[in-house]
C-alpha positions in Angstrom: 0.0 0.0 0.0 1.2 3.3 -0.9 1.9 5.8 2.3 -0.4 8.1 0.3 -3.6 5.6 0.3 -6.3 5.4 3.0 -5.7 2.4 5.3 -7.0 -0.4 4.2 -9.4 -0.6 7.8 -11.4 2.3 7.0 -15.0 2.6 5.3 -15.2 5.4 3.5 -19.2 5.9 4.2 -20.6 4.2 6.8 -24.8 4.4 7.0 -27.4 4.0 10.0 -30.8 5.2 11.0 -30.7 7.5 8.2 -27.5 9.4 8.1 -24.2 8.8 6.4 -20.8 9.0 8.3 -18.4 9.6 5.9 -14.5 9.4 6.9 -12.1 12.1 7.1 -10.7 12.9 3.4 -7.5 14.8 2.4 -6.3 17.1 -0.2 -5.5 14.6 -3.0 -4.8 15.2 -6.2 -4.9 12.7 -9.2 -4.8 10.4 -6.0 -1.6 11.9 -4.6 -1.7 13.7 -1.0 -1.1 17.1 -1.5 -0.4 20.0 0.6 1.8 18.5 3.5 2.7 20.7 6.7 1.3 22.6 8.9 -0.7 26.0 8.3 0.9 29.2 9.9 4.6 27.2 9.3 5.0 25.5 6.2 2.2 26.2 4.4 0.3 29.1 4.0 -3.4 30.1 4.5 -3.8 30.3 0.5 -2.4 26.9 0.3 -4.3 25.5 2.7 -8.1 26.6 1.2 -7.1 25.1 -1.8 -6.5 21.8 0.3 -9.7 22.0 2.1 -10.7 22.4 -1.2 -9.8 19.2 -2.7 -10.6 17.7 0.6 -14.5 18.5 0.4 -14.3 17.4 -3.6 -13.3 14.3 -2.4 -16.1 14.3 0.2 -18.7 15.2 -2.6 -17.2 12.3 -5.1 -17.0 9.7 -2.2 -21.4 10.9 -1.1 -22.3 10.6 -4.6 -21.0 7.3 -4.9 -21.9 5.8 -2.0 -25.4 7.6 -2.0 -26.4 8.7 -5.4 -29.9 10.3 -5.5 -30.2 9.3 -2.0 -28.1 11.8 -0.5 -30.8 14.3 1.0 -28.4 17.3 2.6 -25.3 17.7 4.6 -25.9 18.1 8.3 -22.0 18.9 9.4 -18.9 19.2 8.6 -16.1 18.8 10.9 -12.9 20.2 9.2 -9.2 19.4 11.2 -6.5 21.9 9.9 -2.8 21.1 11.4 -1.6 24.1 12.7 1.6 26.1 14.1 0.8 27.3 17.5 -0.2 30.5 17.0 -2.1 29.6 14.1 -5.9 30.9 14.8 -7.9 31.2 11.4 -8.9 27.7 10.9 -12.2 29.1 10.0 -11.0 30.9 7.1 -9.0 27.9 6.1 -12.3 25.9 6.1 -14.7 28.4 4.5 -13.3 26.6 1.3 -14.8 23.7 1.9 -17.8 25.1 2.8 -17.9 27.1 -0.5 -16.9 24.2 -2.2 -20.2 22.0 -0.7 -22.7 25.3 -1.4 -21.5 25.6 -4.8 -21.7 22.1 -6.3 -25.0 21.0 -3.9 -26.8 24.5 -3.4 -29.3 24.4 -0.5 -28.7 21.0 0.4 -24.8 21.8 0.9 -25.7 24.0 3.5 -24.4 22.8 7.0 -23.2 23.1 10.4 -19.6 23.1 11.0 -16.6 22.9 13.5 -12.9 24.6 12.4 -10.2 22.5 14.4 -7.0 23.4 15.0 -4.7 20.2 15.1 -1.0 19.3 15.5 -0.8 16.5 13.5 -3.2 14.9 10.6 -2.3 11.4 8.9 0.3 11.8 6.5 1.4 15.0 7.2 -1.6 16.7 5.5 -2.3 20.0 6.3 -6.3 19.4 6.4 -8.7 16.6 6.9 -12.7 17.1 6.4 -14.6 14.7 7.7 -19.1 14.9 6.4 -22.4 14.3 8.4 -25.3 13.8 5.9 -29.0 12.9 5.7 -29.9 10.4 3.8 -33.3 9.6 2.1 -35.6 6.8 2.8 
């Protein structure tokens, strides 16, 4: 297994009673992590939106195909961003995402959220977005 893949124990949606629990995602690209470090250190705030980015792309691809049509609305996001100490606008970081989930799912993109500040996330990424989500019938 490449150090880049998800681990091999992981599900990447998990359903019951109705919602969807979808794992934590990285910034990949083309299947490659991207965007190592942490925000406020090695990478900057620019850097790391365009990582949360990807991240919630990936949590849109991995919904639609372990949903399809029916995937009803996101309920909450929880977004982890590895940060510096002093490192304080992981909102900002994750507005991104949340762009990125309004945009390509309009009113049912909408959603609550938590912006955590993190030391570490798996492979060195510099953000991990991890979905909530209603799920029809």
């Amino acid at each position: 297994m490449s150090v880049n893949a998800p681990s091999s124990f992981v599900t990447p949606i998990v359903e019951h009673d109705g919602i969807a629990y979808l794992s934590g995602q990285l910034p990949r690209l083309d299947g490659e992590l991207v965007h190592r470090g942490r925000v406020g250190d090695t990478v900057d705030v620019d850097c790391a939106r365009l990582a949360a980015s990807l991240a919630a792309k990936a949590c849109v691809d991995v919904l639609r195909a372990g949903l399809g049509d029916r995937f009803a609305r996101l309920l909450k996001i929880t977004g982890f961003v590895a940060s510096a100490p002093d490192f304080t606008e992981q909102g900002k970081v994750l507005d991104a995402a949340s762009r990125v989930f309004t945009e390509t799912m309009g009113a049912a993109g909408e959603h609550a959220r938590s912006a955590i500040g993190v030391a570490q996330l798996p492979h060195g990424a510099c953000v991990e977005i991890e979905v909530i989500a209603a799920v029809k019938g």
